[in-house]
C-alpha positions in Angstrom: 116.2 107.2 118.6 114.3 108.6 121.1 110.7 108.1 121.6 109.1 111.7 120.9 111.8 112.3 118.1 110.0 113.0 114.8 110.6 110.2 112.0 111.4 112.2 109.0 114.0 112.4 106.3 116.5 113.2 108.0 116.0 110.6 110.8 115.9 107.8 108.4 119.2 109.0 106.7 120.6 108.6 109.9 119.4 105.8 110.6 120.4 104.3 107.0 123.8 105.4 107.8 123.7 103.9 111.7 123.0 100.7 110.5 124.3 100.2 107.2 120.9 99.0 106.1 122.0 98.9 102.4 123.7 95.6 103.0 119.9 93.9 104.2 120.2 93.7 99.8 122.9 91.2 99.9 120.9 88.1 100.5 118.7 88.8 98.2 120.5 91.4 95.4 123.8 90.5 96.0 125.1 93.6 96.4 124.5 96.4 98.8 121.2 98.9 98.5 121.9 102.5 97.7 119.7 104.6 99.0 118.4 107.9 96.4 117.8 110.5 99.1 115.9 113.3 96.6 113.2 109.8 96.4 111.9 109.1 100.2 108.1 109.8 100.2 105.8 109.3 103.3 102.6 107.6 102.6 100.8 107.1 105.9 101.8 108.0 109.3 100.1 107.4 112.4 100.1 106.7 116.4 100.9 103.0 115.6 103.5 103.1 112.6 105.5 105.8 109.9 105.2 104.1 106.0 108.1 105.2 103.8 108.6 104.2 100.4 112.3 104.7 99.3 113.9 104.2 96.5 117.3 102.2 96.2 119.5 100.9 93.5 121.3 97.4 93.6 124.1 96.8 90.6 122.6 100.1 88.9 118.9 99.0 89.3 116.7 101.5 90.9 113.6 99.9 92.3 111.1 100.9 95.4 111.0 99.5 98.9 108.6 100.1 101.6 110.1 101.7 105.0 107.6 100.5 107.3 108.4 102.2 111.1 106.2 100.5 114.0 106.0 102.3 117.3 106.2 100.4 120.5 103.4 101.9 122.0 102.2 98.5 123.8 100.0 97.2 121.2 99.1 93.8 120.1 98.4 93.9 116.6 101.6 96.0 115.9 103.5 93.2 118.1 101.7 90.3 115.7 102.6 92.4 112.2 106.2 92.4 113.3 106.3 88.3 114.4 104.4 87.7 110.6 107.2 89.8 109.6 110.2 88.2 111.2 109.4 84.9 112.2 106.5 83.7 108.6 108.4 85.2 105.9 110.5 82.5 104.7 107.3 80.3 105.3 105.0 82.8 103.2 107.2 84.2 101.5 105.3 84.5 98.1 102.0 85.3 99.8 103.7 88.4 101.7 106.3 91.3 100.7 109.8 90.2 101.2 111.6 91.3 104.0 114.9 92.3 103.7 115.6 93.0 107.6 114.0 93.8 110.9 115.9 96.1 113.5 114.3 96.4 116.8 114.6 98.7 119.1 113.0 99.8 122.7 110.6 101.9 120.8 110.4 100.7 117.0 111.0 98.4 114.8 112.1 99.2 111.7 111.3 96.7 108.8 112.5 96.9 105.4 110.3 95.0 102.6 109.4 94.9 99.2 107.2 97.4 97.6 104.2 95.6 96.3 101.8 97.9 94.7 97.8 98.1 96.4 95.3 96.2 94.0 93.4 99.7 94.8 94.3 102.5 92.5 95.6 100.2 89.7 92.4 99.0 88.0 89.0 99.9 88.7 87.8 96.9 90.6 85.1 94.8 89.5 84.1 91.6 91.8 85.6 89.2 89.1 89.0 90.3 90.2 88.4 88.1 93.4 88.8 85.3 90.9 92.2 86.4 90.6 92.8 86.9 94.3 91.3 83.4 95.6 94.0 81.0 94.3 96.6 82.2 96.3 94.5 82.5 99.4 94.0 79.1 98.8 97.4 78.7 98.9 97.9 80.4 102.3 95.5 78.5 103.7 96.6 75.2 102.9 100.1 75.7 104.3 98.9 76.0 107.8 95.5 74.2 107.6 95.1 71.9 110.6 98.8 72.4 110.9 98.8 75.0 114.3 99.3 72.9 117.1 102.7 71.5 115.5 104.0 75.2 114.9 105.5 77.5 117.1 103.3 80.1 116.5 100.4 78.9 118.4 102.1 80.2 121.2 102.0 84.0 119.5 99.4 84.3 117.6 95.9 84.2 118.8 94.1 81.3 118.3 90.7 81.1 117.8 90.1 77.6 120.2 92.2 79.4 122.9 91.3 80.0 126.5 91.3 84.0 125.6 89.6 83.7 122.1 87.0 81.9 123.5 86.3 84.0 126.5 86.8 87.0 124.5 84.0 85.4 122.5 81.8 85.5 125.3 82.5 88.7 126.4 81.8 90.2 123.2 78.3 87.8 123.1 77.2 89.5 126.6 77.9 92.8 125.0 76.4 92.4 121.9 73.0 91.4 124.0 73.8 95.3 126.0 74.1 96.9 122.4 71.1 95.3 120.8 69.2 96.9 123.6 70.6 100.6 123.8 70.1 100.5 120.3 66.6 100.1 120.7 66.5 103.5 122.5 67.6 105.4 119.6 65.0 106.0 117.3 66.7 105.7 114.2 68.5 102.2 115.0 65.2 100.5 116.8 63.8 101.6 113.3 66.0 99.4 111.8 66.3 96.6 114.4 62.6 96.5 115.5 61.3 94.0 113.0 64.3 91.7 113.7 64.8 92.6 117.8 62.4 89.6 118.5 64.8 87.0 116.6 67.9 88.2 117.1 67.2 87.9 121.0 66.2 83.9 120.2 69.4 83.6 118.2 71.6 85.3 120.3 70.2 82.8 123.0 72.3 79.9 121.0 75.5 81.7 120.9 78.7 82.2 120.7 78.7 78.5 119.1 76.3 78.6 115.9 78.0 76.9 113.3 80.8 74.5 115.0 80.7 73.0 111.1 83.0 76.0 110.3 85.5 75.4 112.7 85.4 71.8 111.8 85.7 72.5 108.3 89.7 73.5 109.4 91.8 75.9 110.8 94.5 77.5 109.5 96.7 80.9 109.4 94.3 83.8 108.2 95.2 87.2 106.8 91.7 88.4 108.7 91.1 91.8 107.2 91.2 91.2 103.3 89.7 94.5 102.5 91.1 95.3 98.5 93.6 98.2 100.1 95.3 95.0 102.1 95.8 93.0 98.8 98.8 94.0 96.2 100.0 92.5 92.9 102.8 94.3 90.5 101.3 92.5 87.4 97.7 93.7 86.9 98.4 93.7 83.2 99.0 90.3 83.1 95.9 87.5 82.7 97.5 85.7 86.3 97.7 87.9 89.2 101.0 87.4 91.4 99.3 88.7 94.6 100.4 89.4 97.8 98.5 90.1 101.3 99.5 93.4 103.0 99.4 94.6 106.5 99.2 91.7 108.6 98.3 92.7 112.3 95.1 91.1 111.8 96.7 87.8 111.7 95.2 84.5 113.4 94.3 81.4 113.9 91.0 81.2 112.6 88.2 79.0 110.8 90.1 79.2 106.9 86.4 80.4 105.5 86.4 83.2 108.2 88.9 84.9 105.5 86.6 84.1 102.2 83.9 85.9 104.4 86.6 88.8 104.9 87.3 89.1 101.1 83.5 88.5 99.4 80.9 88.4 102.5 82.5 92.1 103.5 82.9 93.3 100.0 79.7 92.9 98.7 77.9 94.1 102.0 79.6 97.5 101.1 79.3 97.3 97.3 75.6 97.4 96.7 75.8 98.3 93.3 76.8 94.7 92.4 74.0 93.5 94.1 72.2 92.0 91.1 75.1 89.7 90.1 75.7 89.0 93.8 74.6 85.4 93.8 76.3 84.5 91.1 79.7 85.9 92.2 79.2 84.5 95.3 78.9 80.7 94.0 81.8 81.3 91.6 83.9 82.2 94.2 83.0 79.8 97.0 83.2 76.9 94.0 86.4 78.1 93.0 88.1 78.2 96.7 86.8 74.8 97.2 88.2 74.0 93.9 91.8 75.4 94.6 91.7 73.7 98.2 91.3 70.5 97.0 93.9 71.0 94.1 96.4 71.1 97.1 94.9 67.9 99.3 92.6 69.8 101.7 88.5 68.5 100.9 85.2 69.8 102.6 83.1 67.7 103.4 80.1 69.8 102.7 78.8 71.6 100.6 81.2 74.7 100.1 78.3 77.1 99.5 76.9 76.0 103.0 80.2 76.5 105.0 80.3 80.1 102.9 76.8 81.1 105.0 77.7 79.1 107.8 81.0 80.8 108.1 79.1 84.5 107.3 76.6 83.9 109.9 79.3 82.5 112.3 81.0 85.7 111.9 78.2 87.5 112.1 76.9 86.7 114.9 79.7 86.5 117.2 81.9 89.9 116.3 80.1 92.2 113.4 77.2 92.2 114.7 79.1 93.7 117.8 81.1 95.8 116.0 78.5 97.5 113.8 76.1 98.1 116.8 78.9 99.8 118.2 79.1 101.7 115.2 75.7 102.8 115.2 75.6 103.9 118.4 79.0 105.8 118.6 79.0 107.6 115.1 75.9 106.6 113.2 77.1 104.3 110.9 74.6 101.7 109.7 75.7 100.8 106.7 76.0 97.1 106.9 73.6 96.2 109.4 71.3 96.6 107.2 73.1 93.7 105.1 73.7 91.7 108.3 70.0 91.0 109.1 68.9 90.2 105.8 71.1 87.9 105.6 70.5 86.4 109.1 67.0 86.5 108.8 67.3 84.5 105.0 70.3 82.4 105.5 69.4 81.8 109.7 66.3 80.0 108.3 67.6 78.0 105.5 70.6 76.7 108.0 67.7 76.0 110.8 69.2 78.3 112.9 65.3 79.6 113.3 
């Protein structure tokens, strides 16, 4: 197919037919997929991918399938999505869709998956879903957990101890010092940054290295952007979730409570309306991660409420803060920096980082 070709219906029907893609079923169906053309819907399409979902009928059982079309344009997190995809399915395979087949191409690759409905639209979420949703990311972590320097994709996936992480780290720490102060110039941001300009400087002084406890505390495959519209299950009725993490091009090798910060940390910064029952969320959710780790051979030792603010912090410090000063100053948006220096000031002080 041809670079600047549309990817529409019709392109896909061809493509289904060039291919044969309804055998990809056998493995798992036995017995090839038939495609229902009158049932091919577009649900996103972008400058990095085209997401189909299609439906197709195995022994005369119709069921969806996500289409998911990644364009070569020369960009690493499409490049890591696909490798998740092709190379950690059998691995993960019941903490990510299935994928029936990959077909690359010089400029796609065309992956073929099961259709796991988004958390988001189902039920109206409450935090005490992420009770639901922290078991199994328990069980991602503790597949890989200390485990990435025996795997072959260390050499793939970016890893946070890595000559490039770690400079990349540093990069972002002299930029984050050149943010801090153009913020300052705008009057709406030194508003907000004024009373806290003083000790973020002192901080920042410390950095990129805050909390070397997280790291410590293990290292492991994360999921990395575990916003709600990235996590799917096809059994919200039922009291046990059967979830499954979506989108992977955020992938790496991280510090394993980087991705309890993703899920909660993030979550609650934007959903201040839940601010009153916060705490106690929090300390559910941190106890029962700990819990779940532990259930499969993988102890902290400390205390999992500390690594939870250690980890937040960590973060913090050494990419949001970046991000959401960048934020500020290119469109405005404030809306967790607010959040971000509450916490550093409160949390910073209790951890004697000041």
């Amino acid at each position: 197919m041809n670079k600047d070709r549309v990817i529409d219906k019709n392109a896909i029907f061809q493509k289904w037919e060039e291919l044969d893609l309804g055998k990809c079923f056998q493995p798992s169906f036995n017995g090839d997929g038939l495609l229902d053309r009158t049932k091919l819907e577009c649900l996103k399409d972008s400058y990095k991918s085209s997401i189909w979902r299609l439906e197709v009928t195995v022994h005369g059982k119709s069921f969806p399938v996500i289409l998911k079309i990644m364009k070569k344009i020369g960009r690493a997190k499409s490049e890591i999505e696909v490798k998740m995809y092709r190379n950690m399915n059998s691995v993960l395979q019941h903490l990510m869709p299935q994928v029936y087949c990959i077909h690359s191409e010089p400029n796609h690759d065309w992956i073929l998956m099961e259709h796991v409905e988004q958390i988001d639209g189902q039920v109206t979420f409450h935090p005490k879903y992420l009770l639901k949703i922290i078991p199994t990311l328990a069980k991602l972590h503790s597949y890989t957990i200390n485990k990435w320097q025996e795997e072959s994709y260390e050499r793939w996936l970016p890893a946070y101890d890595s000559e490039v992480m770690i400079q990349k780290r540093h990069q972002i720490f002299d930029q984050t010092i050149k943010y801090l102060d153009e913020a300052m110039k705008q009057t709406d941001l030194k508003k907000l940054l004024e009373p806290s300009y003083s000790l973020l400087q002192t901080i920042l002084q410390k950095g990129p290295d805050y909390f070397p406890e997280v790291r410590e505390a293990g290292q492991c495959i994360t999921h990395n952007d575990l916003q709600i519209i990235n996590i799917g299950c096809n059994n919200v009725n039922e009291h046990d979730w059967r979830i499954k993490f979506l989108d992977w091009e955020s992938a790496q090798i991280n510090p394993c409570w980087y991705d309890i910060y993703s899920l909660i940390g993030v979550f609650f910064g934007y959903r201040q309306d839940f601010q009153s029952d916060e705490d106690q969320l929090v300390h559910k959710c941190v106890g029962l991660y700990a819990h779940e780790m532990n259930k499969m051979g993988v102890t902290f030792h400390r205390d999992a409420m500390e690594l939870y603010k250690m980890a937040y912090l960590q973060r913090v410090l050494e990419y949001d803060l970046y991000l959401h000063l960048k934020k500020g100053l290119e469109k405005g948006k404030i809306v967790l920096l607010p959040i971000f220096l509450q916490k550093i000031n409160v949390w910073g002080k209790e951890l004697g980082l000041h």
